[in-house]
C-alpha positions, 0 to 999 in steps of 0.5 A: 824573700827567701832569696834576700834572706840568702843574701844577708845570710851569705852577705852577697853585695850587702854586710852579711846580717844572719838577723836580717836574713833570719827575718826574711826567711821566717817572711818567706816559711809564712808564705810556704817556702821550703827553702827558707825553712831548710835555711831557718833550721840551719840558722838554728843549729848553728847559731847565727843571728838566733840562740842555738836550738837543736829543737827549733831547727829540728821543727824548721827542717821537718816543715822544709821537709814535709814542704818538699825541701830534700835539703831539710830531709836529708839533714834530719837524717844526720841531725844530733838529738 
């Protein structure tokens, strides 16, 4: 799931679709996944396929983090308040 949700992120092979990937990375953070909570918390500081939120992409990058995402770990440390 996160995997799919990388691919219409990055549109590898497919139209890129942040809504799509948005969709699959919130499939795969249910089941527990760090990385595609790392990849929600981006979504949501960005912008792409979501209104922006500082707040929510803050909340994904703890979960990836307390899940064991350095990714999300590290971003916390640069995050704007």
């Amino acid at each position: 799931m996160s995997n799919l949700g990388h691919i219409y992120e990055m549109g590898l092979g497919v139209p890129q679709d942040y809504q799509q990937a948005r969709q699959w990375y919130e499939k795969a953070a249910a089941e527990g996944e760090p990385y595609s909570m790392f990849h929600l918390g981006r979504l949501y500081e960005s912008g792409h396929g979501v209104p922006r939120n500082i707040v929510l992409a803050r909340q994904w990058y703890e979960k990836g983090a307390d899940a064991g995402n350095q990714d999300a770990e590290e971003r916390l440390e640069t995050l704007p308040e």
